[in-house]
C-alpha positions, 0 to 999 in steps of 0.5 A, a space after each residue: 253339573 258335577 259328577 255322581 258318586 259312582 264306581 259304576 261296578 254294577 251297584 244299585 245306583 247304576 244298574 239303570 244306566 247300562 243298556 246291552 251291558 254298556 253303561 251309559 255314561 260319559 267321563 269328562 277330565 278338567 284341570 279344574 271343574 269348579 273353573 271351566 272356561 266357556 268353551 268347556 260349558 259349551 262342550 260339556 252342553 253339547 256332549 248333554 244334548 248329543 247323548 241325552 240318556 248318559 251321565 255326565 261324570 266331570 272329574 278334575 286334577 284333585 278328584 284324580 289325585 284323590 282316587 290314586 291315594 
């Protein structure tokens, strides 16, 4: 479960997942996403099953130095 490539300006790939304007999508933040705990998967299922028609986009502390570059 890792994030899609995406920069959700409206491109092809996202047009779908916005409703009335609003993308649907969730953006989650981990120390490191290739280590979560059990209480970040049973969040991270949670937020899936609570919002069935959004994206999840897991970024960690690399994926967020790398966009700041």
């Amino acid at each position: 479960m890792h994030a899609l490539t995406c920069t959700c300006t409206l491109s092809p790939c996202c047009r779908m997942l916005h409703r009335n304007g609003i993308p649907l999508l969730l953006h989650m933040t981990f120390k490191d996403k290739g280590r979560l705990s059990r209480h970040h998967m049973l969040s991270l299922v949670s937020w899936a099953k609570a919002n069935p028609h959004h994206t999840l986009l897991m970024y960690d502390d690399a994926d967020l130095m790398a966009y700041m570059r």
